[in-house]
C-alpha positions in Angstrom: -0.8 -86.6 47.2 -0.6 -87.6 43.5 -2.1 -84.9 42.5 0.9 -82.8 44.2 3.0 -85.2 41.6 1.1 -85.1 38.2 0.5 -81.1 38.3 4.3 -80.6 37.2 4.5 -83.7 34.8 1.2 -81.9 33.1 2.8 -78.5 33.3 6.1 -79.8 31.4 4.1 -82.2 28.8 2.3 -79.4 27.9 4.9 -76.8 27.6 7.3 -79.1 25.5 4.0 -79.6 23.3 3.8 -76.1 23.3 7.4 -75.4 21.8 6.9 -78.4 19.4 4.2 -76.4 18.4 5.3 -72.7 17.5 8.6 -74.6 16.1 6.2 -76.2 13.4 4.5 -72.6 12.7 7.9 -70.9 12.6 9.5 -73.6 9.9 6.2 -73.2 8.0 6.9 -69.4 7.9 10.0 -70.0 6.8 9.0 -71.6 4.0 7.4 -68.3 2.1 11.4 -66.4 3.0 14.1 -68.9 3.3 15.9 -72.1 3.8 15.0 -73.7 7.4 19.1 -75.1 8.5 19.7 -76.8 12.0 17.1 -75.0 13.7 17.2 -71.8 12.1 15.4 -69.7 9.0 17.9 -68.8 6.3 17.1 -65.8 4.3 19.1 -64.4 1.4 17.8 -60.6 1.1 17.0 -58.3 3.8 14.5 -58.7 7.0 11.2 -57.7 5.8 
């Protein structure tokens, strides 16, 4: 029966890890184009 339980509290752990995740990569990105403001990448010329 716990294991009915701690399948979907594994599942969601690891999913929120996994957008913590790609959120670090895409800031780091950023970094080499623009200006990383409230959650989004700020560039000043066009999308390359």
């Amino acid at each position: 029966m716990f294991a009915l339980i701690r399948l979907p509290i594994l599942l969601m752990i690891a999913f929120i890890v996994g957008v913590f995740f790609e959120r670090s990569n895409q800031r780091e990105a950023c970094a080499a184009h623009g200006d990383w403001q409230d959650g989004l990448c700020v560039t000043d010329g066009p999308n390359e």
